[in-house]
Structures are given as C-alpha cells and as structure tokens.
VMD Tcl script that draws the C-alpha trace (Angstrom):
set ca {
  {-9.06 -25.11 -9.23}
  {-11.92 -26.45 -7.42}
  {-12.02 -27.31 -3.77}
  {-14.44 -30.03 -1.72}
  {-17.70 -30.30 -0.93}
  {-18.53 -29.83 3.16}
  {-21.09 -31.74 4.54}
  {-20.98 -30.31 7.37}
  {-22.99 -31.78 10.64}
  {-26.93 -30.99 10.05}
  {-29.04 -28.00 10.86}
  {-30.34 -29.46 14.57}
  {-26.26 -29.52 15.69}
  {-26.05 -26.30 14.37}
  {-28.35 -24.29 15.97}
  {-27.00 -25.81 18.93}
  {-23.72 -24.77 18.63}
  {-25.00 -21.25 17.49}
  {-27.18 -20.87 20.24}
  {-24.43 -21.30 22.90}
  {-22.41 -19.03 21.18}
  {-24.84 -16.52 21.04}
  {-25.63 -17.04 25.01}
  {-22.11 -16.67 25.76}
  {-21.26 -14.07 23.89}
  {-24.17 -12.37 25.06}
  {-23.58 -13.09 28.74}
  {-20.26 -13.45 29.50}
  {-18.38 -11.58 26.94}
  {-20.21 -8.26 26.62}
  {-19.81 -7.53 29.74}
  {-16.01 -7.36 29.10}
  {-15.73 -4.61 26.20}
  {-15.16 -2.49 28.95}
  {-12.79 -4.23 31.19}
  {-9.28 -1.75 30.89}
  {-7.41 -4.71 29.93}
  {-7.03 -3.24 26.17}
  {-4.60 -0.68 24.69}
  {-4.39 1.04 21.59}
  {-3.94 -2.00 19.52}
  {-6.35 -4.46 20.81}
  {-7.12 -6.62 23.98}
  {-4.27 -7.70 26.10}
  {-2.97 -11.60 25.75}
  {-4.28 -11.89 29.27}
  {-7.83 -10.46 28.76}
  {-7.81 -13.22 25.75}
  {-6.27 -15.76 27.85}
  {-9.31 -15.43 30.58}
  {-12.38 -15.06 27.76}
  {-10.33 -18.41 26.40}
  {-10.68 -20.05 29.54}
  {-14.65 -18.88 29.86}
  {-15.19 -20.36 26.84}
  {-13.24 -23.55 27.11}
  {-16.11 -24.27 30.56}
  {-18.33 -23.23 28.43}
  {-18.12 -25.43 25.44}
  {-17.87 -23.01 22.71}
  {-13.70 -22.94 22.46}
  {-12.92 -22.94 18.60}
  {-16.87 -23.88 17.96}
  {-16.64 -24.16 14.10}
  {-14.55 -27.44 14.66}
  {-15.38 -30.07 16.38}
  {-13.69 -32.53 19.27}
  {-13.07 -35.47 16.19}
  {-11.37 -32.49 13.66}
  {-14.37 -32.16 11.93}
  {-15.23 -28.92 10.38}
  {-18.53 -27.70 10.26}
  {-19.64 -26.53 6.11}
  {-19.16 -23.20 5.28}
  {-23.12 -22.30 5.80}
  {-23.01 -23.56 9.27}
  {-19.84 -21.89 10.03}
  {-21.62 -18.43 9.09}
  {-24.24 -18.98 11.89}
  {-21.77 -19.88 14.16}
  {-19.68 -16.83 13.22}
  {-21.91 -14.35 13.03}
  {-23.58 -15.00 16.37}
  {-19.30 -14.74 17.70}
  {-19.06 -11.27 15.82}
  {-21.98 -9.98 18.41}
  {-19.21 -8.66 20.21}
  {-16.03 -7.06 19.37}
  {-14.37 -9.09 21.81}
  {-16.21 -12.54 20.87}
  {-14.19 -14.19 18.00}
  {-10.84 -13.68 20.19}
  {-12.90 -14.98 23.10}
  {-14.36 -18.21 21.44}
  {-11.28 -18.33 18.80}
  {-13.07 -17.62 16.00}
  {-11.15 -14.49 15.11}
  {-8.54 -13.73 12.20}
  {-6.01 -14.69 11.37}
  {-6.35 -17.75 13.35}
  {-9.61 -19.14 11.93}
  {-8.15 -18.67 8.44}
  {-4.41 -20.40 9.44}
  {-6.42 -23.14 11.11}
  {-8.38 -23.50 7.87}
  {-5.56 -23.15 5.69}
  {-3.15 -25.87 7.49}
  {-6.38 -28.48 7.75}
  {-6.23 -28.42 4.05}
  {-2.66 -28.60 3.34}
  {-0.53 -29.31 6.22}
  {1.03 -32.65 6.88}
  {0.08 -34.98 9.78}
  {3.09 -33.77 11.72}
  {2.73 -30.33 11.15}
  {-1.27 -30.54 12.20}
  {0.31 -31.92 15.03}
  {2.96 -29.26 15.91}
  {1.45 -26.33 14.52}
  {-2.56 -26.60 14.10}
  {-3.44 -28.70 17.61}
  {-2.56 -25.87 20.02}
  {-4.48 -23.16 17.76}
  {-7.48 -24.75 18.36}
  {-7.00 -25.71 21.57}
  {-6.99 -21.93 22.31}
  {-3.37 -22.43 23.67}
  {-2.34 -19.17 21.89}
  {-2.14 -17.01 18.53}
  {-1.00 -17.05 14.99}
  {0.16 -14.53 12.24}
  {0.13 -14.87 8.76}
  {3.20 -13.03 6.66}
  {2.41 -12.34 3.35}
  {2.16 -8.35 2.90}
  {5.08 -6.07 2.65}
  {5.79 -2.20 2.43}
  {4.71 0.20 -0.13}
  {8.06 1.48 -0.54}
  {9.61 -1.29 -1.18}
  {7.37 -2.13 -3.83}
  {6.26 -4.89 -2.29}
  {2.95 -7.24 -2.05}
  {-0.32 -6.11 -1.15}
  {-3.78 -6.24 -2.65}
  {-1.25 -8.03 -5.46}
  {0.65 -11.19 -3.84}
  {2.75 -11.35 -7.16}
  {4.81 -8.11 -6.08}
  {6.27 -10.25 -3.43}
  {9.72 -9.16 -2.53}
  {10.56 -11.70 0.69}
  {12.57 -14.43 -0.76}
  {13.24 -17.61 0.00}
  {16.48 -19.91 -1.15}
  {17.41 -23.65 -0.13}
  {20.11 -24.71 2.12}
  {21.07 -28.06 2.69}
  {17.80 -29.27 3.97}
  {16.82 -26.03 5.09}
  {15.38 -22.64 3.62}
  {16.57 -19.41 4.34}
  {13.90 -16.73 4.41}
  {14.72 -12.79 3.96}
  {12.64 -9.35 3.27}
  {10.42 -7.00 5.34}
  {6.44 -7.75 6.15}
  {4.02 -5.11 6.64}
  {0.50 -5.10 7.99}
  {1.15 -8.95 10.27}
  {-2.01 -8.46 12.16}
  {-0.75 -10.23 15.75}
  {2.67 -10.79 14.99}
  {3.71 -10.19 18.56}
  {2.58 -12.35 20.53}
  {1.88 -15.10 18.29}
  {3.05 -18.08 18.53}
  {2.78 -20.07 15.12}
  {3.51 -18.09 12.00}
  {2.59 -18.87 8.33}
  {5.32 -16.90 6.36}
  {5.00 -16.54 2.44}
  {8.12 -15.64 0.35}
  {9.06 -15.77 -3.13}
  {11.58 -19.12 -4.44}
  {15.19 -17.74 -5.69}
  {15.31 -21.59 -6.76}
  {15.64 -23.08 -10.15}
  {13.39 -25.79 -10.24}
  {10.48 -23.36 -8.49}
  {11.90 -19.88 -9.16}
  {9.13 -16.92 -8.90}
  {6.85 -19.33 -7.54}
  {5.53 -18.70 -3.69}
  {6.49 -20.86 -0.77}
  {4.70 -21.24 2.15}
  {6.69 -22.15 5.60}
  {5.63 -22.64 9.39}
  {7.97 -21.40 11.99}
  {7.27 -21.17 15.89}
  {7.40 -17.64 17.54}
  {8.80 -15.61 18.64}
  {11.97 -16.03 16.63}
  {14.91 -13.75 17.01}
  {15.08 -13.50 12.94}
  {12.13 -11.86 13.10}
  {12.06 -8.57 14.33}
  {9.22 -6.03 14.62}
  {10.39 -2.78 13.88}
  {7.09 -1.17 14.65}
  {3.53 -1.56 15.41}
  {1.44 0.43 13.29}
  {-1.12 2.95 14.85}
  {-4.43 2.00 13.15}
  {-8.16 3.17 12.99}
  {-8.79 -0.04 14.41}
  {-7.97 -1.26 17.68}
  {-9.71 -4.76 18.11}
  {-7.04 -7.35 17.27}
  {-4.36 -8.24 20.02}
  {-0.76 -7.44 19.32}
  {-1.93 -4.62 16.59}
  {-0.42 -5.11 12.65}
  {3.17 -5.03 13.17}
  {6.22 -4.66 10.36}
  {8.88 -7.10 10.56}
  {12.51 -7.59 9.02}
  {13.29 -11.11 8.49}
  {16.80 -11.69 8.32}
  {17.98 -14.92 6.94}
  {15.48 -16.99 9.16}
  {16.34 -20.55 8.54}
  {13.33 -22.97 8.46}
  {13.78 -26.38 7.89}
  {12.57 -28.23 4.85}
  {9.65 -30.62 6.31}
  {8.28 -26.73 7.92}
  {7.47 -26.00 4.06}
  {3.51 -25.91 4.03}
  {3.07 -27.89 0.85}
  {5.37 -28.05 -2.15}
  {7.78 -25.06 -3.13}
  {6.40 -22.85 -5.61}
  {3.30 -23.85 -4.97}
  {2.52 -20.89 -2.18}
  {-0.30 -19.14 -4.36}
  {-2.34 -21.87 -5.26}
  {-2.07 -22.60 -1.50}
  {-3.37 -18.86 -0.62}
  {-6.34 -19.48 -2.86}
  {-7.67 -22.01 -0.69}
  {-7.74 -19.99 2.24}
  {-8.32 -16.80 0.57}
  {-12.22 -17.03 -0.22}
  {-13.28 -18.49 3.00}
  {-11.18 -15.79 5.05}
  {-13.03 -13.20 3.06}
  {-16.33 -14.82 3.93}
  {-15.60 -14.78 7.51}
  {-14.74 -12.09 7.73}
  {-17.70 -10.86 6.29}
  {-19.61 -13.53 9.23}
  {-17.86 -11.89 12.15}
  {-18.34 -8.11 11.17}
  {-22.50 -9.04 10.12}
  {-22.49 -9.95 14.03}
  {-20.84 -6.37 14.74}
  {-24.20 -4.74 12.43}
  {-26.46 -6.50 13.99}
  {-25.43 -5.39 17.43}
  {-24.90 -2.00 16.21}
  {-28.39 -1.44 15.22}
  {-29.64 -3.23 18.45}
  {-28.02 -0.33 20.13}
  {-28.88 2.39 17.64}
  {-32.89 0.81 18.20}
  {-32.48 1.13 21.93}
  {-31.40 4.23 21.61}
  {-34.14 6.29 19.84}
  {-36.92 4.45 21.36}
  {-36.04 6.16 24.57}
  {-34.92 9.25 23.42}
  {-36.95 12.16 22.79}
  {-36.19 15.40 21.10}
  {-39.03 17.82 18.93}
  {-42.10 16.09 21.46}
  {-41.81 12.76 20.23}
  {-39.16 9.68 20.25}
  {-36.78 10.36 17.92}
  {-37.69 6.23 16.09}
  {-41.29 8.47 15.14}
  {-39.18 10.94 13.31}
  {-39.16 9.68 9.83}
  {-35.70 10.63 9.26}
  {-34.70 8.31 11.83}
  {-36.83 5.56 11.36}
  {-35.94 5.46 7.19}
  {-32.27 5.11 8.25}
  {-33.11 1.80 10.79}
  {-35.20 0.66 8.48}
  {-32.60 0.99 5.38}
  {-30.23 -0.60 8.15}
  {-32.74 -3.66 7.70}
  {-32.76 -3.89 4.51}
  {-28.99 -3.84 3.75}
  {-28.22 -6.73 6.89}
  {-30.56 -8.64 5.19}
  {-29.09 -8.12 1.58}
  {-25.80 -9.39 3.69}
  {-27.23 -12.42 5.51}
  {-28.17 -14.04 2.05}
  {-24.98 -12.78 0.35}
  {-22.71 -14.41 2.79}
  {-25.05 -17.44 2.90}
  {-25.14 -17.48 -1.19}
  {-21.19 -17.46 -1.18}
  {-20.87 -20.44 1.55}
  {-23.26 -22.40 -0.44}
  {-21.19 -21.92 -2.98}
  {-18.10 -23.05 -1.19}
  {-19.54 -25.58 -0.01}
  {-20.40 -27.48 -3.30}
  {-16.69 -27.54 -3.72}
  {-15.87 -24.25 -5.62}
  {-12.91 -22.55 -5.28}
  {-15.47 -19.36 -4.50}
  {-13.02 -16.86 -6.24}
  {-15.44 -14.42 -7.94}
  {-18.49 -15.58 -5.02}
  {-15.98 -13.96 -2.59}
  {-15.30 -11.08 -4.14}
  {-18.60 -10.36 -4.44}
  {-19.88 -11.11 -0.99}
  {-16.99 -9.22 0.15}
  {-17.72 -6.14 -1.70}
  {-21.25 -6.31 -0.46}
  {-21.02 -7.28 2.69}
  {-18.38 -4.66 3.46}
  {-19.92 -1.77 1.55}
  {-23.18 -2.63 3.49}
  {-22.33 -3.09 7.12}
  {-20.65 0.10 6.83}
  {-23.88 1.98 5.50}
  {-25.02 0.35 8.68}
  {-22.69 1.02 11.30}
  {-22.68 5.30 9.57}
  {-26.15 5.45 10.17}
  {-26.31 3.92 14.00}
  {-23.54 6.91 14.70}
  {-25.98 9.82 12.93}
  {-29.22 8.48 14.27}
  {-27.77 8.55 18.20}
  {-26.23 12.07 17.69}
  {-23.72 13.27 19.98}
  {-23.89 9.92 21.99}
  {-22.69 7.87 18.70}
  {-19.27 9.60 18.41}
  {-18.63 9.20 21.87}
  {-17.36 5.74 23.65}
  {-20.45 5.59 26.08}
  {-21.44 3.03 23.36}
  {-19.90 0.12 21.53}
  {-21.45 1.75 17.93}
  {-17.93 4.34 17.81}
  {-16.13 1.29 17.67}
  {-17.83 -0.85 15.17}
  {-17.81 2.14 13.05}
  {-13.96 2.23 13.49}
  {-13.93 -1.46 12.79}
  {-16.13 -2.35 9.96}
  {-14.59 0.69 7.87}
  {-11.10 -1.33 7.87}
  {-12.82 -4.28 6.92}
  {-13.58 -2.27 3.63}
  {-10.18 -2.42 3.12}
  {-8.67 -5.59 4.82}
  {-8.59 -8.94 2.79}
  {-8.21 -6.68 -0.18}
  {-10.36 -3.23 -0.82}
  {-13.42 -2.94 -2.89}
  {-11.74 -1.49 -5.94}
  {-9.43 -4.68 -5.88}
  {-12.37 -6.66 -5.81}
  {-14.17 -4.56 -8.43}
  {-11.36 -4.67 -10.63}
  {-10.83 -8.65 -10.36}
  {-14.73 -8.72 -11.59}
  {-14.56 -6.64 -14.72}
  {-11.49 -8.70 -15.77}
  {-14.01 -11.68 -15.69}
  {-16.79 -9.77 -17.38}
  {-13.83 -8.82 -20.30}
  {-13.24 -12.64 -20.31}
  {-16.49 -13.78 -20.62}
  {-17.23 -11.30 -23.00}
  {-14.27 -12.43 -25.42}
  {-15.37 -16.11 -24.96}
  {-18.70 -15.91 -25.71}
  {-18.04 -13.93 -28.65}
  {-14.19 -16.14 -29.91}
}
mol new
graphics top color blue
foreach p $ca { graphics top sphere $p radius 0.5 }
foreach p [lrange $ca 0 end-1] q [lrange $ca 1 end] { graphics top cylinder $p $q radius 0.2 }
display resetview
C-alpha cells in the first residue's frame, strides 16, 4: 500500500514556522516545567489550557497545519517538531503532542467531510484532547505490539454498532474529548477484520477502571484502562469502511512513529544543552569536569548519536514523503532514534553526577521519558523482529 506524495510549503515558510516555535518554546514554555500545575501523570488540563492560549497569540497553535488545512510534508514537519520537543511541556503547549498529532493525521486522511467537521476542527483548534483505543490487557490476551490479538468487538445494530471489551494503555483517555476506538467485526460480510469508530467523550460506556502509575509522567490524563460496555456508535461515526481498521492504522502508524521520534530528538538536544552547561562550570580534580576526558568522550558520543538521529528521522520523512507507506523506514528510524536518544539522555545523568538524578534539572525527566519511548509505538525487539521477517523474504525472493 503506498500513500501520497507531500509537497509540503517550501524551505523559507519553514524555517519560519520553526523559528517561532523554537522562540516560544524557548521563552514562554520553559519557564513552565516547573509551575505545580502537574501530578503524577502529566500536566493538568488547565496548565494545557493556558500554554494553548499562549500559543494561539502567538501563532504557533497546531503549527504543522496550516489556517487553509494544509499540512506541511513530513521533512518540514520534523523541524517543526523537533524544535516543539525542546521542552517536555512544548508539544501539549503548541499541540503537537501524541496522540493528537497522530488522530489529526489519521482522520485528514480518512475521515469524511462531516466527521473533519465534528471531530478533527476542534483538535486543531486546540479546543481540547483526543485518545486513541486500540491496546488491551495482557491477561486477556489481548492486542499490543500485535493489533491482530484484538479482543474488543464490534457487531451492527440497525444503523448502529455496538462496541464491547477492555483497553489498556489509552494515553489521555480522561479528559479527552474525541476518541478513535478500534475493535474487531463479529460481522459476516467483514468478520475478523478491524473497524475504526469516532465517539465524543466522555461517554458513560466507557469507564476507566484505573490510571496506570508509569515511569513517565509527561502526558495529561496518564494511560488509563477502560471497560467498554456495549457503547453504541452510530454507523456514519465508522472511520472508513468496516473491516478495513488495519489498513487504516497503517497510515497513521509510520508517521506517529516518526514523530515521535521528532518530539523526543528535541528532548536530546535540550538534555545535552544542560548536561554542556553543566560541566563547563563545574569543577572537581582542579579542572572543569568538560577537560576530563571521560566526560568530554561521553558529550561528544552524545554528538555523534543526535546527529546519526537528525538524518535518520529526516531519511524516513523523505521517504514518506515520496508517497511510501514508510513501513520498514519507520521501523528503522524508530529503532534508532529511540535506542540513541536514550544513550543520550544516560550519559547527561552520569556526566552531572549527583545533580542528574535529582529534579533540580529537567535531564531526570527526559531520562524517564525517552526510556518509554523505547517501548511506546511498539519496542525495539518488535521492530527488530518485523525487519528480519523482511530480510527472510527478500532472501527467499531473490533466490525463488
């Protein structure tokens, strides 16, 4: 399956764009990551709300899209990104965050004029949050890293659809208001096959028995696990055609990946802008501690491997961007990106000592962060696994 070539809107309206991010990400939001406003889960609706409204004077409200609907290409949506990920706070201040930027992707490419209307419009006006319902529990056997496990199931009724299992892992669930909900067709005519459904929350058939205590703390409303009990959805809410719910997750699944990989290269880069800071005023053994060599090798490695993910992610939205479906790209970048912003964000903790495992500094939490992402949107054995199958493939075609 192949997708469509971006255009996008030119290097000079880029760097635009990117450099008022950057400014007000810089100025205005930083100084927030340590406003109390923030619990165990993530920031509160009304910290979010007020960054929102900061960015909405500021121009830079849902940045990647523009006032006519236009997106910008994959490439230029990386700068953009990257320059939000700065700060943990920036891609939920500027609405560039997850799962929003991948549900506002996802229903651009397949949602009808009236749901664009109903559903996408206020997500990118900033007017509030979305969650996206497609993992369930481990002991039920349900999906994960592999969608086909799917247990939630979905059967017609009159011209309705009634919707039924449990969801693990809904990053935002409470407190969204716009939900993407994928379950599994008990039809005939599209039995097995995944459907795809939009529903406004909150909705008393969906209840969240818990929110899950995580290592990571950034996203508002936490990752929640929710029973849905015979939700009824009418028929024109189906996002696309039923049965046809995987095919649909493949378009949004390599360009979430990507940015994901966009946001958390912002969280390295700030990282090691803190980590340099750091030991070139410090001093321990007569000297700085960045004239040390064991210090200065690990900044320096630091370097190397942001680099290595700059041109991955930019190698994999180049790739999107001609119109492939990016499947193996994305796996690759995300591997990559993931394994090396971690290397990154280890190193800024050892090289600042005591003072990197405390909170005094935003480089605890980015360590917290970025080692999720080494799991979220599917871990790196996943990944690794989905790659050999393609080298076995290959193998067995060029040698048929």
């Amino acid at each position: 399956m192949s997708g469509e070539a971006y255009p996008g809107v030119g290097a000079e309206k880029t760097a635009e764009i990117v450099a008022k991010v950057e400014a007000f990400v810089r100025h205005v939001v930083i100084p927030y990551e340590v406003d109390p406003r923030q619990d165990d889960h993530g920031p509160t609706d009304a910290l979010i709300v007020e960054l929102k409204e900061k960015a909405r004077e500021a121009g830079v409200l849902t940045p990647h899209i523009l006032p006519d609907g236009q997106h910008l290409s994959q490439r230029e949506t990386a700068a953009v990104l990257k320059a939000s990920g700065l700060s943990i706070l920036g891609p939920q201040a500027v609405n560039t965050a997850a799962p929003d930027e991948g549900n506002m992707f996802l229903l651009g490419k397949v949602g009808s004029p009236e749901l664009k209307e109903r559903f996408l419009k206020p997500l990118v006006e900033g007017k509030g949050r979305s969650a996206f319902f497609m993992t369930e529990p481990a002991d039920d056997e349900g999906a994960g890293s592999d969608p086909s496990m799917m247990k939630t199931t979905c059967r017609r009724d009159g011209n309705h659809w009634i919707i039924s299992g449990r969801k693990k892992f809904i990053t935002g669930a409470d407190g969204a208001i716009v939900g993407i909900i994928m379950a599994k067709s008990i039809e005939p005519d599209s039995e097995g096959g995944a459907c795809m459904f939009m529903v406004d929350l909150p909705d008393p058939a969906i209840r969240t028995t818990r929110v899950l205590g995580t290592m990571d703390d950034s996203m508002p409303g936490g990752h929640a696990e929710v029973e849905i009990d015979d939700l009824r959805v009418p028929a024109d809410q189906m996002l696309g055609e039923a049965g046809e719910g995987f095919k649909y997750a493949q378009i949004r699944l390599s360009p979430a990946r990507l940015s994901h990989c966009m946001r958390w290269y912002g969280a390295g880069v700030r990282a090691q802008e803190i980590a340099t800071d750091y030991v070139n005023r410090r001093k321990a053994f007569g000297k700085l501690l960045i004239d040390h060599e064991g210090v200065g090798f690990m900044l320096a490695e630091n370097l190397i491997d942001l680099k290595q993910a700059e041109l991955m992610i930019d190698w994999c939205a180049d790739a999107l961007d001609s119109g492939s479906i990016g499947t193996v790209e994305s796996s690759m970048a995300k591997v990559a990106v993931s394994e090396a912003l971690s290397r990154v964000a280890d190193r800024c903790v050892q090289v600042m000592g005591g003072t990197g495992v405390t909170r005094d500094t935003m480089v605890e939490k980015f360590y917290r962060e970025i080692r999720c992402f080494r799991i979220y949107d599917g871990p790196t054995e996943v990944h690794k696994w989905s790659l050999a199958k393609k080298i076995k493939r290959d193998w067995k075609h060029a040698n048929a």
